[in-house]
C-alpha positions as MATLAB code, in Angstrom:
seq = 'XXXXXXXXXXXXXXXXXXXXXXXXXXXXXXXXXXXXXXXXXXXXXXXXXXXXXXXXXXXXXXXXXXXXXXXXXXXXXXXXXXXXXXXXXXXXXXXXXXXXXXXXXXXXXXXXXXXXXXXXXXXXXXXXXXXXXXXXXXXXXXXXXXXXXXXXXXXX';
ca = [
      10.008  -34.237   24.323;
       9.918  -35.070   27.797;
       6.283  -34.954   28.271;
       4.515  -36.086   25.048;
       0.977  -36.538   26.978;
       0.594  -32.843   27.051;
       1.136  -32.424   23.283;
      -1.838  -34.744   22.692;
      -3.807  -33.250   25.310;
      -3.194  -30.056   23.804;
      -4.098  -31.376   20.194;
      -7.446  -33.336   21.093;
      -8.438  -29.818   22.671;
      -7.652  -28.146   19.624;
      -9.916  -30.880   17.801;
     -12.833  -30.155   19.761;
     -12.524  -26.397   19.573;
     -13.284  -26.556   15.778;
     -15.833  -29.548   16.210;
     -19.409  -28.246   14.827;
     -21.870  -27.541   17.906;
     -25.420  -28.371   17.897;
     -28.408  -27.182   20.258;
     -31.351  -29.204   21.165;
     -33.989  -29.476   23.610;
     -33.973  -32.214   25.607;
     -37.015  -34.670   27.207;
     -37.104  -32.198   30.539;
     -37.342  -28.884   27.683;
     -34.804  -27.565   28.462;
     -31.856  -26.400   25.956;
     -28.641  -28.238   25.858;
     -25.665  -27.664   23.541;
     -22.672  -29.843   22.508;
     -21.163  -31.764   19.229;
     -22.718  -34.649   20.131;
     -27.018  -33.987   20.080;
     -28.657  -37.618   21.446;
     -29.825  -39.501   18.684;
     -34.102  -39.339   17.976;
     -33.827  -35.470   19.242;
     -34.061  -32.697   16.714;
     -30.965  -30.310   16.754;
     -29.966  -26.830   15.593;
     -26.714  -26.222   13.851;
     -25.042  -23.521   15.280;
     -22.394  -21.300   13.428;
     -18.925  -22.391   12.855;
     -17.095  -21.804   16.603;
     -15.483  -18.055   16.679;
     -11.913  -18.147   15.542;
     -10.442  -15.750   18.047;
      -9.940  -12.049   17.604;
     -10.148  -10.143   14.158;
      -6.584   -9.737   12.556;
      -5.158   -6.863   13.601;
      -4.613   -3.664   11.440;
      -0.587   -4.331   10.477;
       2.251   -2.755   12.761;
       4.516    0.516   11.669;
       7.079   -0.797    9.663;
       5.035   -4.055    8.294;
       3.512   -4.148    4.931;
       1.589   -7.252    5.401;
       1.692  -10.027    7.278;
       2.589  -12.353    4.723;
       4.684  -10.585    2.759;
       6.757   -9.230    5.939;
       8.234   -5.928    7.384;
       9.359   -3.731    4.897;
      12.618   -3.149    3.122;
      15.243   -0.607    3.970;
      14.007    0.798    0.311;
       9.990    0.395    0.946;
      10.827    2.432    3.885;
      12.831    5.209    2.379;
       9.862    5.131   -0.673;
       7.190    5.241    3.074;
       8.617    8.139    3.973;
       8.975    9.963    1.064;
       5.471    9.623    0.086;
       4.819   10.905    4.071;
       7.045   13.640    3.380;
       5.203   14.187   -0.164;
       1.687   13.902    1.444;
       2.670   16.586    4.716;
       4.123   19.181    1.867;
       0.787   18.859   -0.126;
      -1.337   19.138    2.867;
       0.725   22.220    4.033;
       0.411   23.702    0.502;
      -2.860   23.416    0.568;
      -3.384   25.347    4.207;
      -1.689   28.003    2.919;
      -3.918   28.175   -0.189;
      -6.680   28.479    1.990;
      -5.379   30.941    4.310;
      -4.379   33.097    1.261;
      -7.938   32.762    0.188;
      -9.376   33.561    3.489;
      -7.066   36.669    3.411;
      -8.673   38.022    0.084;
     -11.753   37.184    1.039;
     -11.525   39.396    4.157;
      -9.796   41.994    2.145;
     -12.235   42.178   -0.004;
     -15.396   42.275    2.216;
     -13.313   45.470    3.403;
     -13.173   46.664    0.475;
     -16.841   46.089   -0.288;
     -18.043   47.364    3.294;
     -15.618   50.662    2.719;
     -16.851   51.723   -0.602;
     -20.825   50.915    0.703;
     -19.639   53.680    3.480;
     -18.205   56.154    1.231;
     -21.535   56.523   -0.932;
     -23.641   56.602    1.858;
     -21.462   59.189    3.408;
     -23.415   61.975    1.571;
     -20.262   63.510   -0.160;
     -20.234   64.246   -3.583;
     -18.323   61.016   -5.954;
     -16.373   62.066   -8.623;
     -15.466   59.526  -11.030;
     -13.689   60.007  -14.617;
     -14.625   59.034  -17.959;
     -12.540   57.269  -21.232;
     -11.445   61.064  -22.100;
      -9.811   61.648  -18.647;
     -12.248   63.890  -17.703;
     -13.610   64.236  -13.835;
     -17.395   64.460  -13.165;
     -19.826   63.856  -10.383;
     -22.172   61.106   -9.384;
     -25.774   62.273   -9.148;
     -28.340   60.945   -6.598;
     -29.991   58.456   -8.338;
     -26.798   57.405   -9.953;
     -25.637   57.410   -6.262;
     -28.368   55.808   -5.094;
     -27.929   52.671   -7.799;
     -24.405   52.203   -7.099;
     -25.562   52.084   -2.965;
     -27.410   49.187   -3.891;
     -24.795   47.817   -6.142;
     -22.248   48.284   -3.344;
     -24.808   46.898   -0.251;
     -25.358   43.265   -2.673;
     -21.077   43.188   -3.530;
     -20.990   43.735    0.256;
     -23.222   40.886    1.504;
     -21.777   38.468   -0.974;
     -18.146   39.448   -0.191;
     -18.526   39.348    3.233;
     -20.841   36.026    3.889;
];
């Protein structure tokens, strides 16, 4: 070392960044802070000194800062589980498109068949023996409101 003075200035500074600080007021009233509070005076103990800035949240490619950056194999296992996580995420999109899709198809499906019996034509349905007969109007009129509550919950 060609200048050894600078290393001890640099570690008595270092010393009396982590010495305990006090506050006081002094004879005059007014407050004073330092490590050193006159003797006969009463004095406050502040908080430890801050330590700098909070850790930061470890790099890309670092699992920890003590344990050190990762592997070639942590990273292959990283991006698997990326690649695992995207294909479940994209799975589920679909699911929910799909279910969007019947849920549209079936509020048309609702909305039509609320149109058709308030159309006024006659509805024909047919029974467990095959055979064809017509809706009358109260019949028609209970499956109308039948048809209007499928409707509003299909389509919501």
């Amino acid at each position: 070392m060609k200048k050894p003075w600078i290393f001890l200035l640099a570690l008595a500074l270092a010393g009396a960044a982590h010495a305990q600080q006090f506050k006081w007021v002094d004879k005059d009233g007014k407050t004073r802070y330092g490590d050193n509070p006159p003797a006969g005076v009463k004095a406050t103990a502040l908080g430890a000194p801050a330590s700098g800035a909070a850790p930061a949240a470890p790099a890309a490619g670092a699992k920890d800062a003590k344990k050190g950056p990762l592997t070639p194999a942590e990273r292959e296992q990283d991006y698997r589980n990326r690649q695992r996580e995207a294909k479940k995420a994209s799975e589920k999109a679909d699911q929910e498109m799909q279910a969007q899709a019947a849920k549209k198809d079936d509020c048309e499906r609702a909305t039509e068949y609320l149109r058709t019996l308030e159309s006024g034509q006659r509805i024909a349905r047919t029974d467990a023996s095959g055979e064809r007969y017509f809706l009358d109007e109260n019949q028609i009129a209970q499956e109308t409101v039948k048809a209007r509550r499928s409707a509003q919950q299909a389509c919501k």
